[in-house]
Structure formats: structure tokens, C-alpha cells
C-alpha positions in Angstrom: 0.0 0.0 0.0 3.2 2.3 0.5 3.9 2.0 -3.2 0.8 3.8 -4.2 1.0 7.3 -4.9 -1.7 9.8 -3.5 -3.3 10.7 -7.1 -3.6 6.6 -7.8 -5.7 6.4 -4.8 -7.7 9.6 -5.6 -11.2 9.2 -7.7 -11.6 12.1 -9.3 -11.2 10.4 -12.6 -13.5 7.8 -11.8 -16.3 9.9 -10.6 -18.4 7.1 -8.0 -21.7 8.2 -7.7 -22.1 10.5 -10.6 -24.2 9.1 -13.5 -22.7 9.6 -16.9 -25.5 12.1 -18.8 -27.2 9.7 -21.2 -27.2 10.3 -24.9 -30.3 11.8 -26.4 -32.2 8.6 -27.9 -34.4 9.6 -31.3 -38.0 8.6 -30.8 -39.0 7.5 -34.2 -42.4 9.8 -35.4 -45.5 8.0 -35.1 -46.7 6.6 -38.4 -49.0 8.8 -40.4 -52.7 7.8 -41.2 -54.7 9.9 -43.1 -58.0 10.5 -42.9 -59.1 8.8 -46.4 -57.2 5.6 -45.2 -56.4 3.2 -48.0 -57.9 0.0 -46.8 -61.1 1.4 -46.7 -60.9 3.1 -49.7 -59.3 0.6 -51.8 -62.3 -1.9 -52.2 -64.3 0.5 -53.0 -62.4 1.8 -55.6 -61.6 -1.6 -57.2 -65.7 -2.1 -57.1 -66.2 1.0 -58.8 -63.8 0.1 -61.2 -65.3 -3.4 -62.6 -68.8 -1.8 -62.1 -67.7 0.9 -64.4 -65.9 -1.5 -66.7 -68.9 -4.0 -67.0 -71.0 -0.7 -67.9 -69.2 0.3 -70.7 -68.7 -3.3 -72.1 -72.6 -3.3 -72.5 -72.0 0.2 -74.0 -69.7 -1.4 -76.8 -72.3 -4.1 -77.5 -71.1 -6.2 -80.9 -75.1 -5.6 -82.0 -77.8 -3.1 -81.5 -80.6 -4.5 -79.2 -83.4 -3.2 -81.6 -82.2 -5.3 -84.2 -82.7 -8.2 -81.5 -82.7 -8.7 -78.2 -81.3 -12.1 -77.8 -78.0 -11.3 -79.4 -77.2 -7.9 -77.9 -74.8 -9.2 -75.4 -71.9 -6.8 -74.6 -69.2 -6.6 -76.2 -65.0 -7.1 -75.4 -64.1 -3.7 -73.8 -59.7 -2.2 -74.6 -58.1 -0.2 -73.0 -56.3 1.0 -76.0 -56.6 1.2 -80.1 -53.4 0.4 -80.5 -53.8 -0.4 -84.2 -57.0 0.9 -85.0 -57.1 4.5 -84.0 -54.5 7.2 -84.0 -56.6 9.5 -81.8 -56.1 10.5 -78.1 -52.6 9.4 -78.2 -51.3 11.8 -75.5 -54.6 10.4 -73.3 -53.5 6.7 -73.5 -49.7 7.3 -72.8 -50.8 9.4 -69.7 -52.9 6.6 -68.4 -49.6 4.3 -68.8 -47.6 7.0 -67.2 -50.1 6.5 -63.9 -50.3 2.9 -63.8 -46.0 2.8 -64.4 -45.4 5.6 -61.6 -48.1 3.3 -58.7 -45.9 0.2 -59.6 -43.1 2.0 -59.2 -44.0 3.2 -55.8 -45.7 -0.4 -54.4 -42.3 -2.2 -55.5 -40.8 -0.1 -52.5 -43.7 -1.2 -50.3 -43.4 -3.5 -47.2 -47.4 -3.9 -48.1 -48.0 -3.7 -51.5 -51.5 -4.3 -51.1 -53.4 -1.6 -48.8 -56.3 -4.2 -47.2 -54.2 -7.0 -47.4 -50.7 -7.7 -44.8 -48.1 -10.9 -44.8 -45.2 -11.7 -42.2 -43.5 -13.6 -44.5 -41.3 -13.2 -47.3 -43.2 -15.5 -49.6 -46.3 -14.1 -48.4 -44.9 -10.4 -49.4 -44.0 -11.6 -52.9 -47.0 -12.8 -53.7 -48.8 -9.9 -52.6 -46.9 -7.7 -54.9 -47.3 -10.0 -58.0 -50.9 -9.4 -56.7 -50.8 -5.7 -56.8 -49.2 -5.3 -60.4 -52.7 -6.8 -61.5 -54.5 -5.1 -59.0 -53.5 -1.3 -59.6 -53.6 -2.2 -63.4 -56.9 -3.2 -63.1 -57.7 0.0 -60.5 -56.2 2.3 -63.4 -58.6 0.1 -66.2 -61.6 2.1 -66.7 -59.6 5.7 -67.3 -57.9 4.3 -70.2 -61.4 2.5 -71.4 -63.4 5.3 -70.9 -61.4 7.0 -74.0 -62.1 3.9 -76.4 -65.8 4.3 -76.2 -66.9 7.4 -77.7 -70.3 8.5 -75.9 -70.8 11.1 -73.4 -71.3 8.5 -70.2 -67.8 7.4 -70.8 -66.4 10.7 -70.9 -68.2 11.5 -67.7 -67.4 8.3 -66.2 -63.9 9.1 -67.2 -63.6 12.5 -66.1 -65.3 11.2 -62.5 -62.5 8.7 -61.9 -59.7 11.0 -62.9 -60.9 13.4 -60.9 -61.4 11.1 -57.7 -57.7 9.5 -58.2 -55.9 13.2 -58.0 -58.0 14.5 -55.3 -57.6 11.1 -53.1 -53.2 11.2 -54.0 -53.3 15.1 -53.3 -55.0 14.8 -50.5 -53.0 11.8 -49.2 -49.7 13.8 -50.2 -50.7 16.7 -48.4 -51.6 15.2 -45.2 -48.7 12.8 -45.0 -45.7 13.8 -47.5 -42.9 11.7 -45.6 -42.9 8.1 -46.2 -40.6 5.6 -44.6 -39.2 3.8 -47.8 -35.7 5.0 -49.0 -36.2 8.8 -48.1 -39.0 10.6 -46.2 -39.7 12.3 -49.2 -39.2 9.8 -51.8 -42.8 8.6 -52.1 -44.1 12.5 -52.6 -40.8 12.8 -55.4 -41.9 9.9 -56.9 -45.6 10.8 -57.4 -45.3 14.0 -58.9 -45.4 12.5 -63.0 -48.4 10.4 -61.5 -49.9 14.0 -61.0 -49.3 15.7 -64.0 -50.7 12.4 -65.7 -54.2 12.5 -63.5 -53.8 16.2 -63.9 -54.2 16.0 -68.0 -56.4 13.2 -67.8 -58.9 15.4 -65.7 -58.8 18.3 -68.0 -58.9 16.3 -70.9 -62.4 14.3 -70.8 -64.0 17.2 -69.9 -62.3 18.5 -72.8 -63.5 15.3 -75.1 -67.1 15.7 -73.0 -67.8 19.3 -74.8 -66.7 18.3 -77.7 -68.8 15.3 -77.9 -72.1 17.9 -76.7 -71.3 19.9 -79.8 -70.2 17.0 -82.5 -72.8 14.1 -81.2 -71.9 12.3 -84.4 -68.2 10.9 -84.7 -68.1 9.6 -87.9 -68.3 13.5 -89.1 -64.1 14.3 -88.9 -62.2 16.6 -91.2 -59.4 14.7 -93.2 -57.4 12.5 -91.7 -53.8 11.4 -91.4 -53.9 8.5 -94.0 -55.9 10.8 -96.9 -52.7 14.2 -96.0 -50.0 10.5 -95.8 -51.3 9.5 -99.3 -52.0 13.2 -100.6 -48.2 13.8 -99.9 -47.1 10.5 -101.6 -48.7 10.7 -104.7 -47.6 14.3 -104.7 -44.0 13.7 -104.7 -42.3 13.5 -107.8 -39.4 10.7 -106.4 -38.9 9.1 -103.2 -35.8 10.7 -101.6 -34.4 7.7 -99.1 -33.2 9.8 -96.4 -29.8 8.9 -94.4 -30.6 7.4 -91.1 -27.0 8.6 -89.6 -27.3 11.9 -90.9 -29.6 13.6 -88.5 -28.1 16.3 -85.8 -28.9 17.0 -82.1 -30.6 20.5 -83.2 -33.3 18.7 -84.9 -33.8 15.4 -83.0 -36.4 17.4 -80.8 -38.5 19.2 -83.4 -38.4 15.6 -85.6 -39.9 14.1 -82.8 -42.7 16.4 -82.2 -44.1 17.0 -85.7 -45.6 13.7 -86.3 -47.7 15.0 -88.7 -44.9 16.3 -91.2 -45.6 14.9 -94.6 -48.9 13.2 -93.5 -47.0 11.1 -91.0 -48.5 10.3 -87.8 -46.4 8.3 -84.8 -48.6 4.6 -83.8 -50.1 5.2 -80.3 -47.6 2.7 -79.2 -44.3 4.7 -79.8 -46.2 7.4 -77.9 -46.8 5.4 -74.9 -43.5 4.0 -75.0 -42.1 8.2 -75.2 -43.8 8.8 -72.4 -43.3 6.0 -70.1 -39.4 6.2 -70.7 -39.1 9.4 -69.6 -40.8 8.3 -66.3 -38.6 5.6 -66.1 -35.6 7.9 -66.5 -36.8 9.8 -63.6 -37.7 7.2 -61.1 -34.8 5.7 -62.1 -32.7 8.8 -61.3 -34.8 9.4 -58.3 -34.1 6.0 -56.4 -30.2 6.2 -57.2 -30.0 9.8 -55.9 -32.2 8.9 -52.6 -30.3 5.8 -51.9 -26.9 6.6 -51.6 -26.6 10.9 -50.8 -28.3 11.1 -47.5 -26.3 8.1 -47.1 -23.1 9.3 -48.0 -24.3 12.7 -46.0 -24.8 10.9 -42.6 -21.2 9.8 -42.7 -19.8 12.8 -43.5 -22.0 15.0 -40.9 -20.5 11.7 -37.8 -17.1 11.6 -39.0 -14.8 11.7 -36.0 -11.5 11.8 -34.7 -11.9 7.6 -34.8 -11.3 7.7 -38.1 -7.7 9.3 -38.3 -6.9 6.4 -36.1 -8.4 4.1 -38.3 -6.9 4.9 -40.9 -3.1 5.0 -39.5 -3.7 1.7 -38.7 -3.9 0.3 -42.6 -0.5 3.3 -42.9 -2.9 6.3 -44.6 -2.1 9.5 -42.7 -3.9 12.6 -44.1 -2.3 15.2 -41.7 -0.2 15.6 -38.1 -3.2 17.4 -37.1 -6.1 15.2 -35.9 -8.6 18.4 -36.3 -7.0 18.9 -40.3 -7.6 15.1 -41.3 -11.0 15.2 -40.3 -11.3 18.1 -42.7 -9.2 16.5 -45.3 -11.2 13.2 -44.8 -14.4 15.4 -45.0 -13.6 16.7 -47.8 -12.9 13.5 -49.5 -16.6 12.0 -48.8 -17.9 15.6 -50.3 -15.7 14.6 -53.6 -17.5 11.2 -53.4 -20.6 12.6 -53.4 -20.3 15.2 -55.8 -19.3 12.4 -58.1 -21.7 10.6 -57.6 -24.6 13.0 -58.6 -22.0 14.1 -61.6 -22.5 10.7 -62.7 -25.9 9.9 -62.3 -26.9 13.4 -64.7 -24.3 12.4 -66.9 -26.1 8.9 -67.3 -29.7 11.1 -67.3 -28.6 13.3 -70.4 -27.0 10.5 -72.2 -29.9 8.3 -71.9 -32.7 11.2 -72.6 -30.0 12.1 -75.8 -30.3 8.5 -76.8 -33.9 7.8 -76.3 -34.7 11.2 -79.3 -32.2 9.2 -81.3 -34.4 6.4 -81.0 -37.7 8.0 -81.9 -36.4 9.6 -84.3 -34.8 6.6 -86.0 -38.2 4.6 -85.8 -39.8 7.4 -87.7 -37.6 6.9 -90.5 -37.6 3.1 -90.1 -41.5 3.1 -90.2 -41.4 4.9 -93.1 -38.9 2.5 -95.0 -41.3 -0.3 -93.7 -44.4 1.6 -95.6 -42.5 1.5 -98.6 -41.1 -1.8 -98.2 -37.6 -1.5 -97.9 -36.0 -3.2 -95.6 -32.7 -3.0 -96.4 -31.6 -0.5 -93.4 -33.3 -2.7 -90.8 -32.8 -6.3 -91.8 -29.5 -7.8 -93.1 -30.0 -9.3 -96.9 -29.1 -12.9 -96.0 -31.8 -12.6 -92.9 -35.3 -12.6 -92.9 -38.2 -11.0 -91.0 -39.6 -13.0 -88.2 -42.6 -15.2 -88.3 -46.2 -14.2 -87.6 -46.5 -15.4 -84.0 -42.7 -13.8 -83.2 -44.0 -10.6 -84.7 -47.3 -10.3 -82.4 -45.0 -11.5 -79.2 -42.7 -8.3 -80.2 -45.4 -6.1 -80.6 -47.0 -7.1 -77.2 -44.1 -7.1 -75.4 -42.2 -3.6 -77.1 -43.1 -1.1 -74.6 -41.9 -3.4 -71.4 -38.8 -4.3 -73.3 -38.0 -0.8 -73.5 -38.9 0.4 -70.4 -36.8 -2.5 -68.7 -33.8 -2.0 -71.1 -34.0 2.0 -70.2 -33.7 0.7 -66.5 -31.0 -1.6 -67.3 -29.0 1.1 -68.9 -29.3 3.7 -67.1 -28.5 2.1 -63.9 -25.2 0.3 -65.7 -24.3 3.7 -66.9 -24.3 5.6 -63.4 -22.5 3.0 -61.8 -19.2 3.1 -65.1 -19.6 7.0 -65.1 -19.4 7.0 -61.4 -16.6 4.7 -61.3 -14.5 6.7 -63.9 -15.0 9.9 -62.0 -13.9 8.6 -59.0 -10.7 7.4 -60.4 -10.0 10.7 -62.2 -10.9 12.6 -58.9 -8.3 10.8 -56.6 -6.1 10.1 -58.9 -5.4 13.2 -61.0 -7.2 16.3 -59.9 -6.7 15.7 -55.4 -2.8 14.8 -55.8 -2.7 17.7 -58.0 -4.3 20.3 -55.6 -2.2 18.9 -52.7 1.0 19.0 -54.4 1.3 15.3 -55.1 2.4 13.3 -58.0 -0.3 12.0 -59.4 -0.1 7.8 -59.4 -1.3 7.6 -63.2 1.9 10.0 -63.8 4.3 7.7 -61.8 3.0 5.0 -64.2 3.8 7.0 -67.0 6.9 8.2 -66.0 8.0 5.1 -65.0 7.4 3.5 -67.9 8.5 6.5 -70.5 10.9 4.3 -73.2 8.2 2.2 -73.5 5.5 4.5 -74.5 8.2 6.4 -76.5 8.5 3.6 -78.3 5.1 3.0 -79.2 4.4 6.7 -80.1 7.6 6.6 -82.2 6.5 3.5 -84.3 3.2 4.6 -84.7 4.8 8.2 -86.1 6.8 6.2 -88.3 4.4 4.1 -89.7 2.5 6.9 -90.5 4.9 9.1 -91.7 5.9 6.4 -94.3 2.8 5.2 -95.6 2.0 8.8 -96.0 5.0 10.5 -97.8 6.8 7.2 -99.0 4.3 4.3 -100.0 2.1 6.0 -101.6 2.2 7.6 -105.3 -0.4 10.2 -105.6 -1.6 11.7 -109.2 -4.3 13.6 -109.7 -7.0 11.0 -109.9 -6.0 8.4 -107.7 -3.0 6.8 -105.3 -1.2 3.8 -105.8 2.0 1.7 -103.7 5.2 3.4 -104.3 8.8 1.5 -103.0 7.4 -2.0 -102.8 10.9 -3.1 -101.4 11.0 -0.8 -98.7 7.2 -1.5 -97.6 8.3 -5.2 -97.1 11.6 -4.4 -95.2 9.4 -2.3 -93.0 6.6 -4.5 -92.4 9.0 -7.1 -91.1 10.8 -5.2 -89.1 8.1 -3.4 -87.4 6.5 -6.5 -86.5 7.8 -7.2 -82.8 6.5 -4.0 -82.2 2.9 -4.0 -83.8 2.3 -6.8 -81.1 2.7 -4.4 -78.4 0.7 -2.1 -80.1 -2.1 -4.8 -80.8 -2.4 -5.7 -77.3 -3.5 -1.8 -76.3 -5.7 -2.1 -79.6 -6.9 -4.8 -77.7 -7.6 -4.0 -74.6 -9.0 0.0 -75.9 -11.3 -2.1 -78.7 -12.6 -3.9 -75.4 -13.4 -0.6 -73.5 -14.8 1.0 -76.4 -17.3 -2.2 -77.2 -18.1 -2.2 -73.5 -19.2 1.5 -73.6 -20.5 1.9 -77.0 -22.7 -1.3 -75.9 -23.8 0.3 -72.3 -24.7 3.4 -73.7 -26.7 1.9 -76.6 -28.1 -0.5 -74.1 -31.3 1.6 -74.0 -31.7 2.1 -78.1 -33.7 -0.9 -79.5 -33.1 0.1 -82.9 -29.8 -0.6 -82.6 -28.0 -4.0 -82.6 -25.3 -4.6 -80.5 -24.2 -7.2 -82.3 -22.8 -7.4 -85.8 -24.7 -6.8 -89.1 -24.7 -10.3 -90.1 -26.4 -11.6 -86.6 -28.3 -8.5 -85.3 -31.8 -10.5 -85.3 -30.1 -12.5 -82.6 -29.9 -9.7 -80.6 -33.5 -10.3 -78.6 -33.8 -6.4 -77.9 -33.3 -5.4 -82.0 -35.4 -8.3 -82.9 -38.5 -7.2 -80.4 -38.1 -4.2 -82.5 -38.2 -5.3 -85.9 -41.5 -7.3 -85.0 -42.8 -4.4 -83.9 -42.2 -2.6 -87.1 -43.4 -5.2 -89.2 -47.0 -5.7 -87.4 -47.1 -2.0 -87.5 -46.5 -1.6 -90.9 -48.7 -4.7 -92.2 -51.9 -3.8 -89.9 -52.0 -0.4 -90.0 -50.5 0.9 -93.1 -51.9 4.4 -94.0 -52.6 3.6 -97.6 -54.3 0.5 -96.8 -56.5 2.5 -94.1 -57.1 5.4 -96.4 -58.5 3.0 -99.0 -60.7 0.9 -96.9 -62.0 4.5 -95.4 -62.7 5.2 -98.7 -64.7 2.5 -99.9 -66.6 3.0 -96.3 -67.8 6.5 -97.2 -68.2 5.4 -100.8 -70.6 2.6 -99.8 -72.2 3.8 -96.4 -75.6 6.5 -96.2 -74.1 8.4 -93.1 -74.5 11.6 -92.3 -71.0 12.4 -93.4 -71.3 11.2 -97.0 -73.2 14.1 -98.4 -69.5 15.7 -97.8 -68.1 12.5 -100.0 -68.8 12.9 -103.9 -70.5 10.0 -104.7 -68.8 7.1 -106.5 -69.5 4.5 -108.7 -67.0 2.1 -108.5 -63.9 1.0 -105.7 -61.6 2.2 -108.4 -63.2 5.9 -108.1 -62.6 5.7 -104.0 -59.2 5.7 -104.5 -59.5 8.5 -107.2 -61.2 10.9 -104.5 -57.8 10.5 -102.4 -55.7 12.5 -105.1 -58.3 14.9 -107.2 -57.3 18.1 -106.9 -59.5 20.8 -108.3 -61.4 20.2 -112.0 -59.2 22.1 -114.6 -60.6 20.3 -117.8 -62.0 17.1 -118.9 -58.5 16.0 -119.9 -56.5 16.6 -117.0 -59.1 14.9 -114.8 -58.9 11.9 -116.9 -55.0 12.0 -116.5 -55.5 12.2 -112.5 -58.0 9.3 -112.4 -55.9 7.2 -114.9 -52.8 7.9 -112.6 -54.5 8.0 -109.3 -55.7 4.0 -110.0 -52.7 2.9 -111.2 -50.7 4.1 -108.1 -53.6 2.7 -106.2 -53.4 -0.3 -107.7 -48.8 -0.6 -107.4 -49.9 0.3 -103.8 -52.1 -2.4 -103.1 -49.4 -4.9 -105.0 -46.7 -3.6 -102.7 -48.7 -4.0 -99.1 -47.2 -6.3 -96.9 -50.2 -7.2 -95.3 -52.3 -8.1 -98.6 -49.1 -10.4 -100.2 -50.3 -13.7 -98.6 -53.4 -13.5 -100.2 -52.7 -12.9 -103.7 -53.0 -15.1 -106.3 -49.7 -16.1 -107.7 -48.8 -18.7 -110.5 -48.3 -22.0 -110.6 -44.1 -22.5 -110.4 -42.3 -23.2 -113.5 -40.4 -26.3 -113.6 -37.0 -26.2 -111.9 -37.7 -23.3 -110.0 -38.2 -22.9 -106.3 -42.3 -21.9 -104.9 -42.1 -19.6 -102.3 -43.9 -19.5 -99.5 -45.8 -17.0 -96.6 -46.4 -16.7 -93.2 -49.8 -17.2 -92.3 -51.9 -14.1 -90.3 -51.1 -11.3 -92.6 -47.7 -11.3 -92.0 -44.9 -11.8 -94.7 -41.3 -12.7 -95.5 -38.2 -10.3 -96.6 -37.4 -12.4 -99.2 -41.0 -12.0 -100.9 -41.1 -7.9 -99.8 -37.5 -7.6 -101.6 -39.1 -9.7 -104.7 -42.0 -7.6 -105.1 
């Protein structure tokens, strides 16, 4: 006890009897409920929604019920014309938009399903595959309510649109914070789902006085296939236009005048427009949320700890404890700066490449109308078959809105990746007087790259000013001998230079192919196998059931021999007709100037009718052909309307 000093038997370091203050604990916020609560509302909504779709089926009856009774039972009710009607294209896609944006929320969901809860993991699976159906068919009836043209659908429409904003207003007002991924990532993520329920409530009101004023809907000025095949007869010789030829400036303004030259985008490719920009943003919008208040946490609790840490694996940022916090602070900052660098890069890019696409399947569209495949399809390929054809049409809009996903998410993660290199790396050593480590590579290694630069000079240099013989038409090998003498010589080193060929072929693959990851209209693999490429395929079958089914030309004539035929209230506006010959006519008469000259129209206006009709796709399996020589080789078609590129390319 003598050997103990006075101040190791003291306790003022040890404080007995003093409680330590405890650290503040952060009571978590009480969940919010709203008053409209969602499993109360939910049934009811789902009710009205079949009761609403059940009333319109009967609406769309295949028969009238004064013709008889028996057989008026209702008819099939779509949600969408794809093929059949160009009209209300911008209402469709914004119904699409709403049903993508509620998926995209409900996949964040502990309970997908509002009246319906699991414990389990399995349970929880199969309640979301249970809500995908669900909210689709929630969302049904404000799609279908635009396919039946009478006033109670446009009421009915303009009703549910109107109930679906207020309830997510509401809902967002009274709780905006959310406990998935961000507190405010639900209200971020909802705001397209408004703008969509926002257009759809002003535009069936919109369709609703319009159909007050024009009760009959068969009355419609001229439509897009009579201005299509106005404009083709018009022309005096196709001009093919260059698919690689078309700048940034334009990309925009190509996009948004479908109707230039009497050409009108499919309800489809609108959709799909729409729905990838969503995807774009709630793509942009989980990455952002997931990883900077992340990133922002550890930056705001960094600590002295660290600089310990750290001088334990040998990293020592400063002497002072106080400046490698800072320095270390700093660093996470650069990291998260990066990161959101990245992810617009990646959002640019992608929105960039998704105006090269639509503008590209304008101008393959239009190459499909006039039956040229040559820019889509390789010449010793084919089109697919009927049933691949309706599979890539059905499926076109998902495939793109997964592969926009795909991409996106590929191309913030390299981007990110490459920043952060060039950060640390080049531009931190740099502002703290380092040497950067991709410069002590390089200087390092300096004969080496010397001597690649020098033999690629060379090479160069000689094939340029000694190999070649130029005259004033054309260039031909000069100094044979010395070509040979060099070749050989220069091949040890062209090895070297191969394997960096190599390895920067391989980087520039891997990004051309993540960037164009999101393009369907472009193969990533060669010309000779692009149709293996699933993505580039899907689209070619969707060109090719667009084209055969709803061909302009094809539609303007049947319209025609519909007016010429019917007694409607819209064909004292048709000159009447006495043959299917003078239907077409009326598509390309301009005004009377003479006997003669309106002869020379009608004579020319059924023989391009009549090459038109020979040229369609869609009307190919059905004509008669004649019996095959001897010796030669029958052809033979697809079945459901539906040809092959070898009979297109014969015709």
C-alpha cells in the first residue's frame, strides 16, 4: 500500500456516484394515417372500377338491341386502339404513365396491397405480384373510358380521374414523408403520377364538350392517311433519307411533328415516349435517394476515430487530428459530388439517346411503308414469323422500359466509377501537391510508351510521304521493297501495339454497348447476326406488325370504300362514287381544270392505287400467284397477314 501514490488512490477520474449524462435517444415519429385511409378506400375503388368497366362493355355491344334482343350481349371492352385509331394518343400514354409511376412506388412497399398484410417473405412476394394486376386493373376504366366514344364514358372518365388526383393530393398533403428509402421519396416519386391525372382530368372534360357539340363521330375533317397518301402521290421521287445523318438540333423538333408529310407516330411509340421518360426519372430518383443522405450521414458523424483508423492500414492525411478530419471530410464531399455528376451524366445521355431512337423509328417506319427493308434487316436474314411478330409487338413497350432501366443504372454506376478514379487520382494529388499515381505510371514506364508513339509516327509518316504515289485522280503503292523491309521489321513491335488495340477495342465495345443499351433500334451485335440480338429483334417485330396492320394507304383505302358505300351523315360531304376504283381517285383529285386533265388524274390516281395495293405487306399472302415453273423454287408466306423479306425484296 506504500507503493501507491496519492493521485492513484484519488477518484476524481472515476467519478463514484455520478451518473454519466445519457445520450439523447431519437424517438422515431408515429406513423402517419390519413384521414381517407387506404384499406377502406381501396375496395371500393376496385368495385367501382369493374362496375364501371362492366357498364361500358354493355355500351360497346357487338349488336344493337333493336335489331334483337337475344344477341345484344356486350361486347369485349380495350383499353387502348393500338392499331385501330391514332386519336387520343397523349390520353392513352398518360394513363400508362399513372399505372407505371403506382408500380413503381408499391415495389418499395413493405405492403403492396393496402387491405391485405403478410409476415412472410413469400407471403410479401405474392402480394406484390398481386398488386401489379391489382392497380392495373384499378387504373382500367380511365384508359377505357377514352375507347368508347359517348358522353357517359367521358363523364365516367372524367369522375375517376378526378377522384384519383384529389384522393393522391390529398393523401400527399396530409402525409408527405414516407418511410421507404427517403422521407420524401414517395411525394418525389408521385409527382409525374400528377401531372398524368392532372391532364387526364382536363382532358375528358375537354373530349365531354366536344362530344355535346359533335354528337356524331363519324363527321371528322381529313385524316392522317388521306394528308400521308395526298403527300405521296404528290411527290415526284422518293428521296431515301440517311438514317446517320440527322443532328442534335433537330432530334427534338423531328420528334414532335408527327404530322410532317402526313405522318403520324402509332399510339404505341407514344406510350413508349412517355413512359421512358418516367422511367428515366424514377430511375434517377431511387439512385440519388439511396446513396446521398447516405453518404451525407457519414460525412455529418465523422470523428477523430477515423484518423486512427486509418493510421492503422498506414494512410495519414495530416499531423493534425482536427485537419484530417477536414481532409477526410472533404474526400466523402468529392464522393458525393461524383456521384450525382454521374448519375446526370447517365440522365442526359440516356434522354439524348432515347430522341435518337424515336427519331430513328420514324424513319424506319417509313422505310417499312415502302417496303424497304434494307436498313433494318441484313439481306441474308429474314423478318420473323407471324407469331414472333405479335409477341414483339406485345411485349415492345416493357422491353423498352426494362432496357431504359438496365441502362441507365449500368451507366451511373461506369460513369461513377471513372469519376472517382480521375478525382483521386489526378485532380486531389494535383491540388495537394502530389504526383499523381497515373503519372508515376507514366513516368515510370516513358521508353516504352516512347517507343510505341515513335513506331506509330513512323508508320504513319511512311505510308504517307513514302508508300504511296499520288496523281491527280487516284494513289497507288510506291517503293514495294522498302514496304516489305518495313513490315518485317516493325513486327515485334505492332504486337505491343495490338495488345493496347486490344484491350481500348474492349473498353470501347463495352461503352458503346452500355450506352446503346437503351436504343432498341440498334444491334449490339454485328450486321450479319443483329436478329439474334432479342432487344433489336423485339423491334423489328414491332415494325413489321405496324406496318402490315396499320398501313396508311391501306386505311385510307378501306375509309374510302366506307364513305363510298355507307348513307351516313357524313357522306353528303363525299362525292359520290360508282366504282372501288373511283374511292381511290377521290384521295388524289385536286381541283377540276378540264376534262383531260381529270382523266390523266384518275388514270394515274388508279394505277398508283393499284402498285400500292401490289406492294402491301399485309395483302401479299393473299394474292393469287402462278403455278411455279419447272425447276424453279415456290415460295412460300407466313400465315396471319404477315410476310417474309425475301417476298417484300421480290416484289
Amino acid at each position: 500500500m506504500a507503493a501507491l501514490n496519492e493521485t492513484d488512490m484519488s477518484y476524481d477520474y472515476y467519478e463514484i456516484g455520478v451518473k454519466l449524462p445519457e445520450e439523447p435517444v431519437a424517438t422515431p415519429e408515429p406513423p402517419c394515417e390519413p384521414k381517407f385511409r387506404g384499406d377502406f378506400l381501396h375496395p371500393w375503388v376496385g368495385v367501382a372500377s369493374l362496375v364501371c368497366t362492366i357498364g361500358l362493355s354493355f355500351i360497346v355491344k357487338r349488336q344493337q338491341f333493336c335489331k334483337n334482343c337475344s344477341k345484344g350481349y356486350p361486347g369485349l371492352l380495350a383499353p387502348v386502339h393500338f392499331l385501330e385509331n391514332r386519336s387520343n394518343r397523349k390520353l392513352f400514354a398518360a394513363g400508362f404513365g399513372v399505372v407505371l409511376c403506382t408500380l413503381c412506388r408499391v415495389a418499395f412497399l413493405d405492403s403492396p396491397l393496402p387491405f391485405a398484410t403478410g409476415d412472410s417473405k413469400e407471403i410479401k412476394e405474392l402480394l406484390k405480384i398481386l398488386a401489379f394486376l391489382y392497380y392495373t386493373l384499378v387504373y382500367y376504366p380511365l384508359l377505357a373510358c377514352a375507347t368508347v366514344h359517348s358522353r357517359p364514358s367521358h363523364i365516367l372518365g372524367a369522375l375517376f380521374s378526378w377522384f384519383h388526383l384529389a384522393t393522391l393530393i390529398c393523401h400527399k398533403i396530409e402525409c408527405p414523408r414516407s418511410p421507404t428509402l427517403h422521407s420524401y421519396y414517395d411525394l418525389l416519386a408521385s409527382l409525374p403520377q400528377m401531372l398524368c391525372l392532372l391532364y387526364l382530368s382536363v382532358r375528358y372534360p375537354i373530349l365531354l364538350v366536344s362530344a355535346c357539340r359533335k354528337p356524331v363521330y363519324g363527321c371528322q375533317e381529313e385524316d392522317y392517311e388521306s394528308q400521308y397518301v395526298r403527300w405521296l402521290f404528290k411527290r415526284k421521287a422518293p428521296k431515301v433519307r440517311k438514317t446517320t445523318s440527322i443532328a442534335f438540333a433537330s432530334l427534338i423538333t423531328t420528334y414532335m411533328s408527327s404530322q410532317t408529310e402526313g405522318f403520324c407516330y402509332p399510339t404505341k411509340m407514344v406510350i413508349t415516349a412517355l413512359i421512358s421518360a418516367i422511367t428515366v426519372y424514377q430511375v434517377a430518383l431511387v439512385l440519388v435517394v439511396l446513396l446521398v443522405p447516405l453518404l451525407q450521414k457519414v460525412r455529418s458523424g465523422v470523428s477523430v476515430d477515423i484518423v486512427y483508423l486509418l493510421a492503422g492500414f498506414g494512410v495519414i492525411l495530416s499531423q493534425d487530428n482536427a485537419e484530417a478530419v477536414e481532409i477526410f471530410k472533404h474526400f466523402l464531399w468529392v464522393l458525393e459530388v461524383c456521384y450525382v455528376v454521374s448519375v446526370a451524366a447517365a440522365c442526359l445521355i440516356t434522354i439524348y439517346m432515347l430522341l435518337r431512337t424515336f427519331a430513328m423509328q420514324r424513319e424506319h417506319l417509313l422505310a417499312m411503308y415502302r417496303g424497304d427493308t434494307s436498313e433494318i434487316i441484313p439481306k441474308n436474314q429474314s423478318l420473323p414469323s407471324s407469331g414472333l411478330s405479335v409477341v414483339s409487338w406485345m411485349t415492345y413497350s416493357g422491353f423498352q422500359t426494362a432496357l431504359i432501366f438496365l441502362g441507365f443504372a449500368i451507366q451511373a454506376i461506369i460513369y461513377y466509377i471513372c469519376s472517382v478514379a480521375i478525382a483521386f487520382l489526378l485532380i486531389i494529388p494535383s491540388m495537394y501537391g502530389l504526383t499523381a499515381v497515373a503519372l508515376n505510371i507514366v513516368r515510370n514506364m516513358w521508353p516504352f510508351w516512347l517507343m510505341l508513339v515513335l513506331v506509330i509516327v513512323v508508320q504513319h509518316l511512311l505510308a504517307r510521304l513514302v508508300f504511296l504515289k499520288k496523281s491527280e485522280h487516284h494513289s497507288s503503292l510506291d517503293n514495294l521493297r522498302l514496304l516489305y523491309i518495313t513490315t518485317y521489321m516493325l513486327f515485334c513491335y505492332n504486337i505491343f501495339i495490338g495488345v493496347l488495340t486490344g484491350f481500348w477495342r474492349l473498353i470501347i465495345t463495352a461503352m458503346y454497348n452500355t450506352v446503346h443499351l437503351c436504343r432498341m433500334d440498334v444491334s449490339l451485335l454485328s450486321q450479319g447476326v443483329a436478329l439474334y440480338d432479342p432487344g433489336y429483334r423485339c423491334y423489328v417485330g414491332f415494325l413489321q406488325l405496324e406496318a402490315s396492320h396499320a398501313h396508311p394507304v391501306v386505311r385510307a383505302f378501306c375509309k374510302a370504300l366506307v364513305r363510298a358505300t355507307s348513307n351516313s351523315s357524313c357522306s353528303a360531304s363525299v362525292v359520290p362514287t360508282r366504282d372501288v376504283e373511283e374511292a381511290g381517285v377521290q384521295l388524289v383529285q385536286r381541283r377540276a381544270q378540264g376534262v383531260r386533265l381529270l382523266r390523266a388524274h384518275q388514270s394515274r390516281g388508279r394505277w398508283l392505287v393499284a402498285y400500292t395495293l401490289l406492294r402491301n405487306p399485309c395483302l401479299l399472302p393473299r394474292k393469287r400467284t402462278s403455278p411455279p415453273a419447272q425447276g424453279a423454287h415456290s415460295t412460300t408466306t407466313n400465315g396471319g397477314g404477315l410476310t417474309a423479306g425475301g417476298e417484300t425484296e421480290k416484289m
